[in-house]
MDTraj code that builds the backbone (N, CA, C; nanometers):
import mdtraj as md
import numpy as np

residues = "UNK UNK UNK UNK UNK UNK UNK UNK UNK UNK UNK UNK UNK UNK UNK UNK UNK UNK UNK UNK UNK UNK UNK UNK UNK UNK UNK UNK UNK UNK UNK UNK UNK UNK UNK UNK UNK UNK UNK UNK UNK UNK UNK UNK UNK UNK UNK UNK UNK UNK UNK UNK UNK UNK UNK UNK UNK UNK UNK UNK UNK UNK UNK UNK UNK UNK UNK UNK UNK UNK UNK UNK UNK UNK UNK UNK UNK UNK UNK UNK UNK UNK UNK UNK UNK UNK UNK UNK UNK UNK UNK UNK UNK UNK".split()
xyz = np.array([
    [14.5062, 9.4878, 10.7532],
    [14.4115, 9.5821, 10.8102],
    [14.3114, 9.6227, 10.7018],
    [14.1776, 9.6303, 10.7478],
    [14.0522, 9.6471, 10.6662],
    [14.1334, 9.8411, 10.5829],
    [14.0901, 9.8724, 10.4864],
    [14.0528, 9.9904, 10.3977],
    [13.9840, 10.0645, 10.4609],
    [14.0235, 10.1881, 10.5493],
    [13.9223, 10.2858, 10.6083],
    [13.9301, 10.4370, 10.5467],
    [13.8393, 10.4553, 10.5748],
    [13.7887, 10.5895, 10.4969],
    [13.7334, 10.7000, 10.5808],
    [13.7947, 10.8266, 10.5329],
    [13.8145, 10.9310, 10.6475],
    [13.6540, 11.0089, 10.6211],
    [13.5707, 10.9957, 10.7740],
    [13.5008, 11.0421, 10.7827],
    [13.4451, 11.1587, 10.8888],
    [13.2988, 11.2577, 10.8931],
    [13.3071, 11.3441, 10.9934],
    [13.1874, 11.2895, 11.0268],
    [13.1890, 11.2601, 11.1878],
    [13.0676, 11.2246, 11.2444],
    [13.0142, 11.3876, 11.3606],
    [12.9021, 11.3802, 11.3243],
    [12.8748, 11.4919, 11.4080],
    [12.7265, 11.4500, 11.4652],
    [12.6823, 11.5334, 11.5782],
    [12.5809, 11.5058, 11.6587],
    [12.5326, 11.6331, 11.7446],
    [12.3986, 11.6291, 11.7403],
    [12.3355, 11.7686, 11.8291],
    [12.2183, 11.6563, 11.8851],
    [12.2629, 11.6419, 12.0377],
    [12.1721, 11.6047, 12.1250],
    [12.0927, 11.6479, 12.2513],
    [11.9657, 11.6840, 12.2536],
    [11.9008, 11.7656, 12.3419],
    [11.8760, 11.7381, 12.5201],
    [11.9439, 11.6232, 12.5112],
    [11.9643, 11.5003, 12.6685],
    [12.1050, 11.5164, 12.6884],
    [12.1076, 11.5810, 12.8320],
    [12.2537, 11.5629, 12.9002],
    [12.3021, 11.4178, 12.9288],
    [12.2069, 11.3224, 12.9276],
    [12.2587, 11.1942, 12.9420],
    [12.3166, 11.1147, 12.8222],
    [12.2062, 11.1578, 12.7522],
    [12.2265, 11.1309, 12.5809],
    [12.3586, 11.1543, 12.5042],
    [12.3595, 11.2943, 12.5607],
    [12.4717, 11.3400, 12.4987],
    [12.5824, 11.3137, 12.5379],
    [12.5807, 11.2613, 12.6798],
    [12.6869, 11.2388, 12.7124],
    [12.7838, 11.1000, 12.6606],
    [12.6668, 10.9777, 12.6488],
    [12.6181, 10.8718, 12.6390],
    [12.6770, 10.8620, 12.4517],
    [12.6554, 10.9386, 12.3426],
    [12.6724, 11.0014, 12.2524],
    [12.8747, 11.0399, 12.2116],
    [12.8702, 11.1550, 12.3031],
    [13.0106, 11.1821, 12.3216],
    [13.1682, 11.0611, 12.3431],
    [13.0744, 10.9497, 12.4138],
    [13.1858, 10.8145, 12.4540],
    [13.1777, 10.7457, 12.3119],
    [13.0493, 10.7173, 12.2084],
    [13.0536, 10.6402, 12.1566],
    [13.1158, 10.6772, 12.0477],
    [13.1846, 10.8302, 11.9744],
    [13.2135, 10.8634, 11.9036],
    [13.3699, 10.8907, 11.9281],
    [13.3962, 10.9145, 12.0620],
    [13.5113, 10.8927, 12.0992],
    [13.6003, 10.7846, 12.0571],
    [13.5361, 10.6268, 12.0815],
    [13.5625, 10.5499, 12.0549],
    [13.6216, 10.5021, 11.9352],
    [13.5903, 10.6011, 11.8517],
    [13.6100, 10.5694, 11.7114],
    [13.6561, 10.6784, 11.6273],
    [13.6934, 10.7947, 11.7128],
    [13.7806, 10.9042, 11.6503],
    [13.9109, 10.8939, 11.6381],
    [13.9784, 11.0111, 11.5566],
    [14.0958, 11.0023, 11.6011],
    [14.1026, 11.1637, 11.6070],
    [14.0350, 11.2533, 11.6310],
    [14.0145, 11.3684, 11.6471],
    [13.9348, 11.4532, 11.6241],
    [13.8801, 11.5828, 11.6600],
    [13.7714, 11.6689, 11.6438],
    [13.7584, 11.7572, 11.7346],
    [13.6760, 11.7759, 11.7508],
    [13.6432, 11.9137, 11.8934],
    [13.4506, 11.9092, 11.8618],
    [13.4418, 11.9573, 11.9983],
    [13.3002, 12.0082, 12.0890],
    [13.1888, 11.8754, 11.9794],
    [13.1439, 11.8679, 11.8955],
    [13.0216, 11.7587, 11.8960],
    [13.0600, 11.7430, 11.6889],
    [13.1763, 11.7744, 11.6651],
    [13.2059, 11.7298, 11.5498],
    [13.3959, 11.6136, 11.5454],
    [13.3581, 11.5001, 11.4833],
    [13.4512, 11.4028, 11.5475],
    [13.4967, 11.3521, 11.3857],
    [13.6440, 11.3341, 11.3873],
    [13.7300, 11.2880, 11.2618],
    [13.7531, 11.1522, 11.3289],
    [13.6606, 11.0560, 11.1973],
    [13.7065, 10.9255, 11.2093],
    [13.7003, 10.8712, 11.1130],
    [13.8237, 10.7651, 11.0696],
    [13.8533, 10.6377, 11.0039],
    [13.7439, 10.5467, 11.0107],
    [13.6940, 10.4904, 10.9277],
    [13.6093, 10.3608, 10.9301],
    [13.6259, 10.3058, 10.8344],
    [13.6204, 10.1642, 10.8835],
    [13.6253, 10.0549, 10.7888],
    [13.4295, 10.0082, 10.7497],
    [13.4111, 9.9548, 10.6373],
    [13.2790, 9.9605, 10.6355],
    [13.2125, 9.8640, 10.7225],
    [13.2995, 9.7925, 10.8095],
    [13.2146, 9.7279, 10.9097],
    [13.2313, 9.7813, 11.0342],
    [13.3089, 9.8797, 11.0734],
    [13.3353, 9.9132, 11.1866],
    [13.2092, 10.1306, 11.1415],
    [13.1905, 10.1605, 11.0245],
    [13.0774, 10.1991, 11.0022],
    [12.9594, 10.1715, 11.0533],
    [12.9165, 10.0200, 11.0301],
    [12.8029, 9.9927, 11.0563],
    [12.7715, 10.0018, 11.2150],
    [12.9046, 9.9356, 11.2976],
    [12.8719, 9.9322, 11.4115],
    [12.8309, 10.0591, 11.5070],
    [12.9238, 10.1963, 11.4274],
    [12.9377, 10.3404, 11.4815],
    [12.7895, 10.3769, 11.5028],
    [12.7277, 10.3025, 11.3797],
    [12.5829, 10.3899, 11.3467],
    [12.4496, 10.3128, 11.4335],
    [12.5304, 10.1682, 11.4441],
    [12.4421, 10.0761, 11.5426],
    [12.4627, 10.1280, 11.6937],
    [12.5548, 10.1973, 11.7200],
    [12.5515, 10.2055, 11.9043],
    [12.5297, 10.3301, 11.8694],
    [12.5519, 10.4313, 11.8204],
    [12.4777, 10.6103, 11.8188],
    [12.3332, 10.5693, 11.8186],
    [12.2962, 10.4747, 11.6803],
    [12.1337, 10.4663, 11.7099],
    [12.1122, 10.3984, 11.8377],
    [12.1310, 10.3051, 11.8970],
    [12.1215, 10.3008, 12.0602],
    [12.1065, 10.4001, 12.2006],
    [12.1643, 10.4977, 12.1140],
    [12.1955, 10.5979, 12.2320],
    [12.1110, 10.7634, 12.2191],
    [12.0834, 10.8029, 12.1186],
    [11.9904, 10.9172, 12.0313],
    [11.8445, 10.8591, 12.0052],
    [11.7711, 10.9880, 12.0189],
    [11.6632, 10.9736, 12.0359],
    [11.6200, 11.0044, 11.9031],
    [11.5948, 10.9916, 11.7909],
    [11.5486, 11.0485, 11.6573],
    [11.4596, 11.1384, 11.6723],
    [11.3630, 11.1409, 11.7490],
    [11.2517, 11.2533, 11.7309],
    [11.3159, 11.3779, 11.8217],
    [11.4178, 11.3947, 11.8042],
    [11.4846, 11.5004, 11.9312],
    [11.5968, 11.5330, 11.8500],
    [11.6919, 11.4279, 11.8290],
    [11.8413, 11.4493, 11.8044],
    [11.8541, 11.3943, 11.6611],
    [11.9903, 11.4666, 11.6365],
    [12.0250, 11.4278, 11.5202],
    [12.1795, 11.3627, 11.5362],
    [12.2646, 11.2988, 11.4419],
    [12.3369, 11.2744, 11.3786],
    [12.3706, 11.2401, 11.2464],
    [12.4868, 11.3103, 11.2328],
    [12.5472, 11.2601, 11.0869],
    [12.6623, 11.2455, 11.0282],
    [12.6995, 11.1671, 10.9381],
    [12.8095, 11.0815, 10.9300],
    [12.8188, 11.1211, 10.7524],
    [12.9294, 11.2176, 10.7723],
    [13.0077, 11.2551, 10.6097],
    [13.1037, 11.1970, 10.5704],
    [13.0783, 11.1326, 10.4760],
    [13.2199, 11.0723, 10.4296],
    [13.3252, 11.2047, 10.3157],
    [13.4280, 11.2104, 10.3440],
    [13.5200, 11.3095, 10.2892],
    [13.5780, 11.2201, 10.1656],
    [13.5831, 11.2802, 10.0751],
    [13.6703, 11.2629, 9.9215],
    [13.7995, 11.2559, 9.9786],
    [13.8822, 11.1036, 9.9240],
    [13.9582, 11.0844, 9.9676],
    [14.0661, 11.1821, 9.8768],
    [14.0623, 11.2252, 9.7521],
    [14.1042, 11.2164, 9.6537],
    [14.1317, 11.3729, 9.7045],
    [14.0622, 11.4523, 9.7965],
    [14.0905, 11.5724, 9.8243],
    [14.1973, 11.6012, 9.9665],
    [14.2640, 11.6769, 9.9364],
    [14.3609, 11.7178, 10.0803],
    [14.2873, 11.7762, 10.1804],
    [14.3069, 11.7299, 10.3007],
    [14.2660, 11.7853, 10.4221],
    [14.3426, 11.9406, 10.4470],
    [14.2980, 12.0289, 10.4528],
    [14.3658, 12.1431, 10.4859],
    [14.3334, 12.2028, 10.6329],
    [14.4446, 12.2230, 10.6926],
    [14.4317, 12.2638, 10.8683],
    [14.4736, 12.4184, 10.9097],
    [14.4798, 12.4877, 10.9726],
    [14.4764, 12.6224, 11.0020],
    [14.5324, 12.6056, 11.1537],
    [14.6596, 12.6717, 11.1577],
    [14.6956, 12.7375, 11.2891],
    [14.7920, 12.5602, 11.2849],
    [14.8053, 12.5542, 11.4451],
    [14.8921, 12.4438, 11.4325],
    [14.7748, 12.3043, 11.4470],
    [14.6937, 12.2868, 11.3897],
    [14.6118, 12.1869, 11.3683],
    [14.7134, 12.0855, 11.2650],
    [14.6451, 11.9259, 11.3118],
    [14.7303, 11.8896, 11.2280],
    [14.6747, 11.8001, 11.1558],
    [14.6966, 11.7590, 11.0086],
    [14.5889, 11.7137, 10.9374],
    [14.5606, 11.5392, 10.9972],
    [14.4374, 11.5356, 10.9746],
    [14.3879, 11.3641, 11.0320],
    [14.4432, 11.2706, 10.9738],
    [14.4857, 11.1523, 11.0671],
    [14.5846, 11.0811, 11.0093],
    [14.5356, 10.9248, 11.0595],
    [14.5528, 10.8174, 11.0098],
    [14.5135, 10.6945, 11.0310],
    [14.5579, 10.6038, 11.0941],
    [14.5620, 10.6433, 11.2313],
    [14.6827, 10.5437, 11.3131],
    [14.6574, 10.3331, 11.2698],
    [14.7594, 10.2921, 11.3278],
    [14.7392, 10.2391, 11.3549],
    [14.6707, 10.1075, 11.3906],
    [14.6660, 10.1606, 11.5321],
    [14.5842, 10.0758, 11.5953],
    [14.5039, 10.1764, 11.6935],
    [14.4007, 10.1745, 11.7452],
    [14.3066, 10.2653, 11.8432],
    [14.2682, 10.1739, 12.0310],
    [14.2750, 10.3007, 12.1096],
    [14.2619, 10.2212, 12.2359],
    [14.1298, 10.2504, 12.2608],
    [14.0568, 10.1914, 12.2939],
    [13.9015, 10.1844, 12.3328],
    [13.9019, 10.1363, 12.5094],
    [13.8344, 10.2495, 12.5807],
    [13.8435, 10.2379, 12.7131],
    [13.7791, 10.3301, 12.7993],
])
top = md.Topology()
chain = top.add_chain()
for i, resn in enumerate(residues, 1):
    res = top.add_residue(resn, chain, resSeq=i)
    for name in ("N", "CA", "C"):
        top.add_atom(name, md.element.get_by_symbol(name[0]), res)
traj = md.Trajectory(xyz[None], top)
């Protein structure tokens, strides 16, 4: 399995279609988050693709997205019964 690296993708889109349109494609590639900020693993080719179908779907002169990569070298710390992000696997896309 490719080397993935824990990242935060987030998005503010001003189109209910967009956004909606937006919301599936980040899904796809999470493994958790809430309301328009999304915890995901990427491998640097499965990166490229995240950023190739968001740009498909966002309008730049309107919306934004952005894609943080987190220091691996730092601990994730969670609050309440949150539980820290973890790297399954394998992922179901559907």
């Amino acid at each position: 399995m490719a080397k993935r690296t824990l990242y935060l993708g987030a998005y503010d889109v001003s189109d209910d279609n967009r956004l909606r349109a937006a919301l599936k494609v980040l899904r796809n590639y999470s493994t958790g988050g809430q309301k328009s900020v999304f915890e995901c693993f990427l491998s640097s080719s499965e990166k490229r693709e995240l950023i190739e179908e968001i740009g498909a779907v966002i309008d730049p002169s309107d919306d934004r997205f952005f894609l943080i990569r987190l220091d691996p070298a730092h601990k994730v710390a969670v609050l309440g019964i949150a539980v820290p992000p973890a790297d399954p696997e394998y992922y179901y896309v559907g």
